[in-house]
TINULO-168898 format. One record per atom (N, C-alpha, C): chain; atom name; x, y, z. Coordinates in steps of 0.1 Angstrom, whole numbers, plus 2048, in hexadecimal, padded with zeros to 3 digits. Each point is the difference from the previous one (the first is absolute). Example, Ala and Ser with C-alpha at 12.3 -4.5 7.8 and 13.67 -1.06 7.14 Angstrom:
2
PT mol atom east north  up
PT   A    N  884   7C7 84E
PT   A   CA  7F7   80C 800
PT   A    C  809   80C 800
PT   A    N  7FC   80B 7F9
PT   A   CA  809   80B 800
PT   A    C  7F8   80B 808
***
This chain:
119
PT mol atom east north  up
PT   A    N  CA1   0CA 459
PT   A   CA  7FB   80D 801
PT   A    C  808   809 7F7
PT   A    N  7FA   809 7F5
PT   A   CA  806   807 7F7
PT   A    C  808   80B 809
PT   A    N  806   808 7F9
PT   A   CA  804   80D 809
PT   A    C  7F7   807 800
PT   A    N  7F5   807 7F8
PT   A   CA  7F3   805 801
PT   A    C  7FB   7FC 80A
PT   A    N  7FA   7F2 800
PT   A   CA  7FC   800 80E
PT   A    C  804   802 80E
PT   A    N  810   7FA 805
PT   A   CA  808   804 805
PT   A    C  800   813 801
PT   A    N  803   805 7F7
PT   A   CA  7FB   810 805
PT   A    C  7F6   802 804
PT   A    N  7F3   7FD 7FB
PT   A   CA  7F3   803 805
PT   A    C  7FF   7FE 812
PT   A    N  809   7F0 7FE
PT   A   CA  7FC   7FC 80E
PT   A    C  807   80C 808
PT   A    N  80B   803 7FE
PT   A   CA  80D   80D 80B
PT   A    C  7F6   80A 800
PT   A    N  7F2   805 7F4
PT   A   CA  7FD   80B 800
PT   A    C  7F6   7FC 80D
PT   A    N  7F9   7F6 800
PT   A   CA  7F7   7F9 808
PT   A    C  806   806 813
PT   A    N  80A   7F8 7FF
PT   A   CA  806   800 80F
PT   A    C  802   80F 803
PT   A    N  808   807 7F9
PT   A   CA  7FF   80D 803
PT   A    C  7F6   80B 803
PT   A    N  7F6   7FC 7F6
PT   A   CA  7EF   808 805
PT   A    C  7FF   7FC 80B
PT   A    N  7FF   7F4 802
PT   A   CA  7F8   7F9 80E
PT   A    C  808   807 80D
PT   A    N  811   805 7FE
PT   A   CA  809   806 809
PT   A    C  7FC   80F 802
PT   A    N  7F6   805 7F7
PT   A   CA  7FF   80C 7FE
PT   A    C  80C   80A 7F6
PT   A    N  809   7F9 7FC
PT   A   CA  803   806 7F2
PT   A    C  7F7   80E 7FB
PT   A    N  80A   807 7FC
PT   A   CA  7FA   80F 7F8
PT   A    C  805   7FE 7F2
PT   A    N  7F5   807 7F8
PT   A   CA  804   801 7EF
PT   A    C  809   7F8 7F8
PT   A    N  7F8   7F4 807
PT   A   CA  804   7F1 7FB
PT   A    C  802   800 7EE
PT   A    N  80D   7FD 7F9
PT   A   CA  7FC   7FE 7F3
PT   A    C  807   7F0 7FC
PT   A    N  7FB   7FE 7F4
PT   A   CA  803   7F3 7FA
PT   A    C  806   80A 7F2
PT   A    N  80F   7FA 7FA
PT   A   CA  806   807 7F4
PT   A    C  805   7F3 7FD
PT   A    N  7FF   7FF 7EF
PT   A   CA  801   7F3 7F6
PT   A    C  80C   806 7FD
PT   A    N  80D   7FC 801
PT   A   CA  80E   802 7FA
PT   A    C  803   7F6 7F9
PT   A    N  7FD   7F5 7FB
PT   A   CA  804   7F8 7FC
PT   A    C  802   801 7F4
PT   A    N  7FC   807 7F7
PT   A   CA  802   805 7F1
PT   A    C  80C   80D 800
PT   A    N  801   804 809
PT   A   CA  80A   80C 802
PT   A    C  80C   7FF 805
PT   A    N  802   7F3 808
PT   A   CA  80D   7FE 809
PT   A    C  7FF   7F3 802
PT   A    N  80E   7FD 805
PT   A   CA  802   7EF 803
PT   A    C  802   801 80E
PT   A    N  7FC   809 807
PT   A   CA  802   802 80F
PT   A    C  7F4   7F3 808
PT   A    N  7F7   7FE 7F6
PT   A   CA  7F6   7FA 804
PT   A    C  7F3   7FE 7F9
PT   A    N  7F3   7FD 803
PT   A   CA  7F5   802 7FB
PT   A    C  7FA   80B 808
PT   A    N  7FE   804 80C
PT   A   CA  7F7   806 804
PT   A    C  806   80B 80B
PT   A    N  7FA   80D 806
PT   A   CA  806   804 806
PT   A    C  7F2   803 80B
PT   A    N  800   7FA 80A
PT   A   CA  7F9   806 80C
PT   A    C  803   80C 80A
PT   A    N  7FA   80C 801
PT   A   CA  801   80F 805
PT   A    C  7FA   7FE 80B
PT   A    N  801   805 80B
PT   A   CA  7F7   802 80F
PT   A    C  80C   80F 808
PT   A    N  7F4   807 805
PT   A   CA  804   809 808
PT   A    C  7FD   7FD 810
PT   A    N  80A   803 809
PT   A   CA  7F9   803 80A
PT   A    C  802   80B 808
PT   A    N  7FA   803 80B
PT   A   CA  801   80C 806
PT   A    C  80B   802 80A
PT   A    N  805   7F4 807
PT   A   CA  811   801 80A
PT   A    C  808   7F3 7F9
PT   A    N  80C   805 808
PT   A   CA  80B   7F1 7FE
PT   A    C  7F7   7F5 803
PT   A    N  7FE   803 80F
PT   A   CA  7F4   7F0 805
PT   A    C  7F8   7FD 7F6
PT   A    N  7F9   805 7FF
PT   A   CA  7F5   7F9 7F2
PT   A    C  808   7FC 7F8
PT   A    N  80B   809 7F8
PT   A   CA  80D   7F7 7EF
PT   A    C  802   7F3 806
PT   A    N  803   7FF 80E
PT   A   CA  805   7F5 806
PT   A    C  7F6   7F9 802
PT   A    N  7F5   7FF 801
PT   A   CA  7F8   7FB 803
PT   A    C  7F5   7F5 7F1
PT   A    N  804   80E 7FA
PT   A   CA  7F9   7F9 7F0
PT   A    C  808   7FB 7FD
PT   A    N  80E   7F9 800
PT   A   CA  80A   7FE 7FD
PT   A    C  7FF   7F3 803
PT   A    N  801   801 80B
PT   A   CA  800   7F0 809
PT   A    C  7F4   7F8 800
PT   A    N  7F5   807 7FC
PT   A   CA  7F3   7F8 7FB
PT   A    C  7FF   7F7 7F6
PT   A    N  805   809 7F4
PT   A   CA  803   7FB 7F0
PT   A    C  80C   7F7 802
PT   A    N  806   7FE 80D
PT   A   CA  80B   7F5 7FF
PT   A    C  7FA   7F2 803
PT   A    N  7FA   801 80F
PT   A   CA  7F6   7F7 806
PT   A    C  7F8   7F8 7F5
PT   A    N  7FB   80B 7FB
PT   A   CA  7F5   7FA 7F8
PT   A    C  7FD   7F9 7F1
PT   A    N  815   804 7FB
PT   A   CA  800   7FC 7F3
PT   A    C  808   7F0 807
PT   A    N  807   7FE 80B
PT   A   CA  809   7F6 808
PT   A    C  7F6   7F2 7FD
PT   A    N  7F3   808 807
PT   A   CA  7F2   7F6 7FE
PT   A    C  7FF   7FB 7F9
PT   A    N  801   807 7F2
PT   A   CA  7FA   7F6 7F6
PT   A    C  80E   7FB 7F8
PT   A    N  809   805 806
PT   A   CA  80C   7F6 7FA
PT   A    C  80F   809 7FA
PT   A    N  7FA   80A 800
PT   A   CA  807   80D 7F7
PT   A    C  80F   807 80A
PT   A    N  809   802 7FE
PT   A   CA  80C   809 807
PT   A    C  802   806 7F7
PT   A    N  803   80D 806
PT   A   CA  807   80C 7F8
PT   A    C  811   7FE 7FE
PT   A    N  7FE   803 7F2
PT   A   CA  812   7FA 7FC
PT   A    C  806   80C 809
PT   A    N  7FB   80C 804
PT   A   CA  80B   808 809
PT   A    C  7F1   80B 803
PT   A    N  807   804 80F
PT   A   CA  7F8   80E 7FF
PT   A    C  80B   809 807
PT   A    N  7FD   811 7FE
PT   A   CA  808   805 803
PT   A    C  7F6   812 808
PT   A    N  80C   802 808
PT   A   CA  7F3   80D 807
PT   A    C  7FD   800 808
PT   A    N  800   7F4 808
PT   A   CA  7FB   7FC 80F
PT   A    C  806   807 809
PT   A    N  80C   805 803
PT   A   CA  805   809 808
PT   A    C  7FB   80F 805
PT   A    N  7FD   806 7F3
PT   A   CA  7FE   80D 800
PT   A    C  7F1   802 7FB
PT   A    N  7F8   7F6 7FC
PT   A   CA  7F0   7FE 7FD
PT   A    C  7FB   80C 7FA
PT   A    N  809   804 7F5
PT   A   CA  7FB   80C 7FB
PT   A    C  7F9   7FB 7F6
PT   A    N  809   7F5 7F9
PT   A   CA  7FE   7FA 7F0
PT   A    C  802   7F1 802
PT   A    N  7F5   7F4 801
PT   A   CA  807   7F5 803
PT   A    C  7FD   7F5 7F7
PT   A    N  80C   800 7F4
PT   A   CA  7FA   7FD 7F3
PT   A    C  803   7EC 807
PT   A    N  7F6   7F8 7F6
PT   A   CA  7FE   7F4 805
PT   A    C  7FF   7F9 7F2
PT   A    N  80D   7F8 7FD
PT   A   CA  802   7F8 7F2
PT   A    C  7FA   7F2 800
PT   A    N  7F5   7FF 7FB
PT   A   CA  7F9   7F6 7FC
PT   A    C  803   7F8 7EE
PT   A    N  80A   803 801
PT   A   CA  807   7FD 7F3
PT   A    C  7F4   804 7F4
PT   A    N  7F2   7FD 7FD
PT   A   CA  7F8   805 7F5
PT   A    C  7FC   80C 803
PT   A    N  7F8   802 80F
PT   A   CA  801   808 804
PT   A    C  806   809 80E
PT   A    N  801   810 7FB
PT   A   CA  80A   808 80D
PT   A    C  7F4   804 803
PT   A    N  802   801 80F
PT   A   CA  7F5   807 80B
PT   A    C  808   80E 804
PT   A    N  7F6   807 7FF
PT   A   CA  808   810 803
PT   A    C  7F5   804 80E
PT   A    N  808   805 80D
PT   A   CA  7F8   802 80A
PT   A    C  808   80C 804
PT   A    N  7F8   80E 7FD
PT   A   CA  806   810 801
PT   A    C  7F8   802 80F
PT   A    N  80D   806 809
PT   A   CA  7F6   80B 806
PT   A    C  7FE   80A 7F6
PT   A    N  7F2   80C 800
PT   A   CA  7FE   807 7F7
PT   A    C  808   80A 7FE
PT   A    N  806   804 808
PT   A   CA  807   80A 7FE
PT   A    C  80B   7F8 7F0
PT   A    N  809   7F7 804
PT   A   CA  805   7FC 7F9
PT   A    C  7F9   7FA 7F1
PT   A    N  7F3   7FA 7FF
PT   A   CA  801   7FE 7F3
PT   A    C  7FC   80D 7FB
PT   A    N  7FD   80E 803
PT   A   CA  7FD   806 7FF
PT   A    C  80D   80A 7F2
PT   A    N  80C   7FB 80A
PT   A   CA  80D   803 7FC
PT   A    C  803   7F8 7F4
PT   A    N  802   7F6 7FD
PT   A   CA  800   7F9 7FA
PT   A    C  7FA   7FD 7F7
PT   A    N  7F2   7FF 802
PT   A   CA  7F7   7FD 7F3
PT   A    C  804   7F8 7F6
PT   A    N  7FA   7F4 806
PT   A   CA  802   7F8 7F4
PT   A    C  7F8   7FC 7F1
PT   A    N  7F4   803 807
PT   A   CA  7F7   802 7FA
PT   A    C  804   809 7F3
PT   A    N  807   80C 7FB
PT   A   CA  800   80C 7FD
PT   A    C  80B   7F8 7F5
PT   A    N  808   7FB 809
PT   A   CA  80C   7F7 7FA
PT   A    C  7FD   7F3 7F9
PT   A    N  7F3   7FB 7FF
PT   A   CA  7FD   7F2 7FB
PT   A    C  7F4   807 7F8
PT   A    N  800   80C 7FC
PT   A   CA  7F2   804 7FB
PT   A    C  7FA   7FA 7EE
PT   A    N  807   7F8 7FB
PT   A   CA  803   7F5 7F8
PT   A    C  7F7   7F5 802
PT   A    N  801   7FD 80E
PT   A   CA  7FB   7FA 803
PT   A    C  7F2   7FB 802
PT   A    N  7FD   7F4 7FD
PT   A   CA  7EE   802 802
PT   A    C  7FA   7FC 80C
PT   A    N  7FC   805 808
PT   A   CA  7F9   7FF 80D
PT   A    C  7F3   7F4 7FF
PT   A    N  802   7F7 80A
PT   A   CA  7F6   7F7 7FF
PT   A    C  7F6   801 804
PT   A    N  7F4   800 802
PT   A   CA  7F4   804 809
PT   A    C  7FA   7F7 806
PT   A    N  803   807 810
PT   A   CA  7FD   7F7 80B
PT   A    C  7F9   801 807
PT   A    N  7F6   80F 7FE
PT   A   CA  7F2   802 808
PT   A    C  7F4   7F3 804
PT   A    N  804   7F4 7F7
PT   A   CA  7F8   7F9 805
PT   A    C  806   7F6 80F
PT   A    N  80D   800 801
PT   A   CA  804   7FA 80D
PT   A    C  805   807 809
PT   A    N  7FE   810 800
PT   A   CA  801   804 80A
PT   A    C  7F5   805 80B
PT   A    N  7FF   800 80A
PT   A   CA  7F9   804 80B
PT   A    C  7F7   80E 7FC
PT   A    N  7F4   802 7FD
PT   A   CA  7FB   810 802
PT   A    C  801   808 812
PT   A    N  804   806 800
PT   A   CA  800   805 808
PT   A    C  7F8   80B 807
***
């Protein structure tokens, strides 16, 4: 599985969790942090924790462990190192603060309207 797909798939599991303003960001030309950066907001700690622990279950599945994740205490920010790709899971208030987006604006955004859920 490339890391592309591997992202797509985190974007996958997190729609289906109900994830908010889900993005897919291509860093791999910009940084050696990784290839890809996956964004999800949600609306309480329970949900960060919840989309958190989904994208864990479900990458475990198909074979994948995160070399570290960090956040789980306080579920504000609970970033999840998939060595190509980081999973970013904001309550909103916090990515709000943060913006990574704003900070990776360099960056080229992948387009994922075709695997996400219409709502």
């Amino acid at each position: 599985m490339t890391s592309l797909e591997q992202a797509k798939t985190i974007v996958k599991v997190l729609d289906k969790k109900k994830g908010k303003d889900i993005k897919l960001v291509e860093i791999k030309n910009l940084s050696s942090l990784g290839d890809y950066f996956v964004i999800a907001s949600a609306t309480s700690t329970t949900q960060v924790k919840s989309l958190a622990d989904e994208v864990e279950e479900e990458m475990t599945k198909l074979g994948f462990e995160p070399n570290r994740v960090e956040g789980r205490q306080s579920a504000q920010w609970i970033l999840m190192d998939y060595y190509d790709v980081m999973v970013h899971v904001f309550l909103e208030e916090s990515r709000n603060f943060y913006n990574l987006e704003r900070l990776w604006c360099d960056a080229p955004q992948v387009d994922i309207s075709d695997i996400l859920t219409k709502n």
